[in-house]
N, C-alpha and C positions, 0 to 999 in steps of 0.2 A: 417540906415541899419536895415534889419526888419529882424527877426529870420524865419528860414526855417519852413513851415508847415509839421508837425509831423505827418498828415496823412496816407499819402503815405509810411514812414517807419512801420506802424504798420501793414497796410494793407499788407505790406510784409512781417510782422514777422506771422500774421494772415496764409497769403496763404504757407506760410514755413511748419508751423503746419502742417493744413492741408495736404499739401502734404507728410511732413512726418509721419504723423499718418497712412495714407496706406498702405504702408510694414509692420508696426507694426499689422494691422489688418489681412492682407492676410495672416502675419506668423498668428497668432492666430488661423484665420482658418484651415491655412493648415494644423498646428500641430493637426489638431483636424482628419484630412479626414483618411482614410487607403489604399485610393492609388490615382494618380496622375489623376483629373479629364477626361474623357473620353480614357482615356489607363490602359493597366493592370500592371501597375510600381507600386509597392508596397510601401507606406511610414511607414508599422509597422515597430517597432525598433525588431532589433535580441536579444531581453532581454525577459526574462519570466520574472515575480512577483510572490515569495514563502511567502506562510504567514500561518498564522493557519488555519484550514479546520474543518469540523463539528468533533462530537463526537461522539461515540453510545456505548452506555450502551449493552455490550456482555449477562448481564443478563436480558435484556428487551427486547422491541420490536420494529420494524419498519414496515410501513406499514402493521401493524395487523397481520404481522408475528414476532414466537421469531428470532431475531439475532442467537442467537446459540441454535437449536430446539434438546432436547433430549428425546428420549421415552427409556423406558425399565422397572423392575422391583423394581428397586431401586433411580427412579428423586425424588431426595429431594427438598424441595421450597427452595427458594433465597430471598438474601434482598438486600438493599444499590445499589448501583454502582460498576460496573468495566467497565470501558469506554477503547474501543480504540480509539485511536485519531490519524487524519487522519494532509493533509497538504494539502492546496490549490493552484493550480496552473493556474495562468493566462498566457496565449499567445496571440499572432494577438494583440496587445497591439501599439495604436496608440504614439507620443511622448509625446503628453498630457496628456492620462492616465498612463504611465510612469514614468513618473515624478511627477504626481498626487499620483503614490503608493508607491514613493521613501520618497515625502515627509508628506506628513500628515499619514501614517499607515508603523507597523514596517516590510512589507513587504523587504523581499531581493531581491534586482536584480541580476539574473543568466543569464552568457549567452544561448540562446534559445539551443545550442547547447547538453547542459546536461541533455535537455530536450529530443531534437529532435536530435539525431544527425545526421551526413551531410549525409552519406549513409543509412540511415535506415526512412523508411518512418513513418508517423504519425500510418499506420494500422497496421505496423510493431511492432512498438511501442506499441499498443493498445492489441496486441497480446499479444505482452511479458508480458504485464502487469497482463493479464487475467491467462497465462499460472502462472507465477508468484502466483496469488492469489490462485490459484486451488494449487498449489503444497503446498501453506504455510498449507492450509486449510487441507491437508494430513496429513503434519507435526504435525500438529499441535493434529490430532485426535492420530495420533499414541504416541506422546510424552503423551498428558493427559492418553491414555489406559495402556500405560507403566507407569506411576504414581500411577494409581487402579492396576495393573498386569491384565489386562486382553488382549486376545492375537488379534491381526486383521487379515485382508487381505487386499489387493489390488483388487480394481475395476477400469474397464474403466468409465469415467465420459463421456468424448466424444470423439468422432471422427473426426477428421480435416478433413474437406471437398476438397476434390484430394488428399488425402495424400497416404502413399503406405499403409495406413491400411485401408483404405475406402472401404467396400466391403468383409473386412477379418477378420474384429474385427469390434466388434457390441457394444453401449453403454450397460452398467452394468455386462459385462462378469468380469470373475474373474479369474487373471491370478494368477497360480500357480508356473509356472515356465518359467526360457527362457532359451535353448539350455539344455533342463533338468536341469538348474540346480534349485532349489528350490529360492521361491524371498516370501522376509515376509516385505517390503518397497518398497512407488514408489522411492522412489532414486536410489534402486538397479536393477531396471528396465531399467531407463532412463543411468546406468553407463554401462549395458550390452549394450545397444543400440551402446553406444557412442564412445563404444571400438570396434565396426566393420564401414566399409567405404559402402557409398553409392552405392546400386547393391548388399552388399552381401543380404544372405538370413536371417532369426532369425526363430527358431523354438519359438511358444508361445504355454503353454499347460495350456489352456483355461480351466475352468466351466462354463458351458451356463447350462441352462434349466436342470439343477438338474445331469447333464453329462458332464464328462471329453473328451475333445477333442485338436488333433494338430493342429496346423492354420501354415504352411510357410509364409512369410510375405517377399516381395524383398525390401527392406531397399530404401528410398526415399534421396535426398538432403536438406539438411538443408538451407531455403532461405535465412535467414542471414550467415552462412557458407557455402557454396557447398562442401568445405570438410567433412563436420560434416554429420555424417547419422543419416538420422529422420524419425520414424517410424508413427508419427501422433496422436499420442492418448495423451489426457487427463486424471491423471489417482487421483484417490481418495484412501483414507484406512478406512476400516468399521470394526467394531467391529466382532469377529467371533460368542459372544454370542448374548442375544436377548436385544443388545441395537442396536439405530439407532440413527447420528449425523448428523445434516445436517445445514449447514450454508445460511443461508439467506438476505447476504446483496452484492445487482450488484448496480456497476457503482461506485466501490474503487476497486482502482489494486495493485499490490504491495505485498511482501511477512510480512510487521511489521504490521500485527495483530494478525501473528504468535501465541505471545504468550499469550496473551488476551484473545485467542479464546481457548487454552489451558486450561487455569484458569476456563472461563468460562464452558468447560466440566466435569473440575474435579469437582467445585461447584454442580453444577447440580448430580453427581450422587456421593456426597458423605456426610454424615450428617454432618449438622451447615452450620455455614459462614465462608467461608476463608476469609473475608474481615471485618468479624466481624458484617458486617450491616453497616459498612461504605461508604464513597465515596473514591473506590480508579479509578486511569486512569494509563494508561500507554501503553509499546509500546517495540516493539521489536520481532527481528523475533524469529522463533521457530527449532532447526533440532530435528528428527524422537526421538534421544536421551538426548532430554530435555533443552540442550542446546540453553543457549539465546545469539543472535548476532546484532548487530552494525543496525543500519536505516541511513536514513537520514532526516533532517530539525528538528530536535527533539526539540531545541528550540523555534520552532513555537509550537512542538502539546503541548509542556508544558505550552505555554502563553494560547493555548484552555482550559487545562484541569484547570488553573486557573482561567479561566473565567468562568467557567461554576461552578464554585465552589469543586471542588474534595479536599483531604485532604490529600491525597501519592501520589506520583506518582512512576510507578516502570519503571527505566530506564536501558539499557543495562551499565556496567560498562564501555565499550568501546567510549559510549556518553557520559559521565558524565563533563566534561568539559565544552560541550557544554549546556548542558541541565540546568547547574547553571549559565550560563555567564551573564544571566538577572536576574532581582530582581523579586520575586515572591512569595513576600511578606510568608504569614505561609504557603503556599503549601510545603509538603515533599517532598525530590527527593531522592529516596533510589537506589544505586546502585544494579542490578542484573545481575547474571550471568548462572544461571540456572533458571529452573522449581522448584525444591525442595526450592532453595533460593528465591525466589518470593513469594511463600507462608511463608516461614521464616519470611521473611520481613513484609507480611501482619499481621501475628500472634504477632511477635513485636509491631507492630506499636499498634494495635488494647488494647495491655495486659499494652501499656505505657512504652515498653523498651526500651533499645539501637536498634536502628536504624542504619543498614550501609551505611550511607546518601553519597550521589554524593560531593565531592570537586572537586576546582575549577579545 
């Protein structure tokens, strides 16, 4: 009796292979495509990827312009770092690169959702963001002017293109009042707004061209509300003496530069270093009255600002939890909650004192 030739089983363990390495490849590929070859069926996963985002030094420069430009009679020079620190967001994100950002980088997965949400479109979004940044950018002038005591106003920045100010309100006018009553903040502008319904009318008493004028204005709908009345305008705060602020950095939206950009105006027009000549970063939004509030991803921008080598960081109290939940090694994380406190903190840090540092 002679033993069976072995051949014939290998060549079938061989063509086994074979044929099952092909599903294993196709998925590889496929995991790789972003939609389903010649149809528009989408294969990106509904997950964004959060992780840290650049940095910018508020007392330095970008594209050869200053991040935060001040002229007037009294710009003091600067030193050191105050970095705002941003947070990067990836979407249209295949399963491959997905899972490529879940696992090798401490990016977080979110659902796209927090990103995009279901009713509001991407331009939507892009909107809010910008409106967003233009408001903090206010805030933020008016908080540092109230820090020196010097007094502002309200300017239009711009004008929303069809909106019910198009035509009635001109960029750089300087509103004074709405329905007469006097307005020294744009928040107080946009609360007049918000408090009449779409169709009514708003008296706005303008200074254009060195002259006081009334504008009527028929109140527009709000496209992410239709209840909500929207008058259109973008609006900024400028100093009322012979200083000028002007922020220079597009394509970061968001209101947490807030207060960074704060710091960086008082620096700018008031002698020495609030930072000592150090490297500090931080983050956090700003209101009109000094007031620092809550972000988000702040555990990213502090893995940034440890990366780039900073020495404080100054975090809203409301993040602090988050902002220490990783190790980061000698970086500082000082709890703030205002304007006044953030510089506190700076001059501590700087003099070698007690520090109000973030717990867990």
């Amino acid at each position: 009796m002679t033993s069976p030739d072995p051949r014939p089983r290998t060549r079938r363990r061989l063509s086994t292979l074979l044929w099952g390495a092909i599903p294993v490849v196709a998925l590889g590929a496929l995991i790789n495509l972003d939609s389903v070859p010649g149809t528009d069926v989408s294969l990106t996963v509904p997950y964004a990827a959060q992780g840290p985002g650049p940095t910018f030094n508020t007392l330095g420069e970008v594209d050869g312009q200053d991040v935060v430009a001040v002229s007037g009679p009294e710009v003091d020079e600067t030193e050191g770092n105050m970095d705002m620190t941003t947070v990067s967001v990836r979407t249209n994100m295949t399963l491959a690169q997905a899972l490529g950002r879940w696992l090798f980088t401490d990016d977080d997965l979110i659902p796209i959702e927090m990103i995009f949400p279901p009713d509001v479109s991407p331009e939507e979004v892009e909107r809010s963001n910008e409106a967003a940044f233009t408001s903090s950018e206010a805030a933020a002038t008016v908080a540092a002017m109230g820090y020196l005591d010097v007094d502002v106003e309200i300017y239009v920045v711009d004008v929303v293109e069809g909106s019910a100010a198009e035509g009635r309100v001109q960029a750089d006018d300087v509103i004074r009042a709405v329905d007469g009553e006097s307005m020294e903040q744009p928040n107080q502008v946009a609360e007049a707004v918000q408090a009449k319904s779409p169709g009514d009318t708003v008296t706005l008493t303008l200074e254009r061209a060195g002259g006081a004028e009334e504008v009527d204005v028929v109140l527009g709908e709000n496209p992410d509300d239709p209840e909500t009345a929207m008058l259109g305008i973008l609006m900024g705060s400028q100093p009322v003496e012979d200083i000028e602020v002007e922020y220079n950095l597009n394509d970061v939206g968001g209101p947490s530069a807030g207060m960074m950009f704060s710091l960086a105006v008082i620096d700018k027009l008031s002698p020495g270093e609030l930072n000592g000549g150090r490297y500090v970063a931080g983050t956090g939004t700003i209101s009109p009255d000094g007031a620092v509030g809550p972000i988000g991803g702040i555990a990213h921008k502090v893995d940034a600002a440890e990366e780039e080598g900073a020495e404080l960081f100054l975090a809203p109290r409301d993040n602090c939890a988050e902002a220490v939940s990783r190790d980061h090694g000698d970086l500082v994380v000082a709890a703030v909650d205002t304007l006044d406190h953030a510089i506190e903190q700076m001059e501590a840090f700087d003099a070698g004192g007690d520090v109000d540092v973030c717990e867990p």
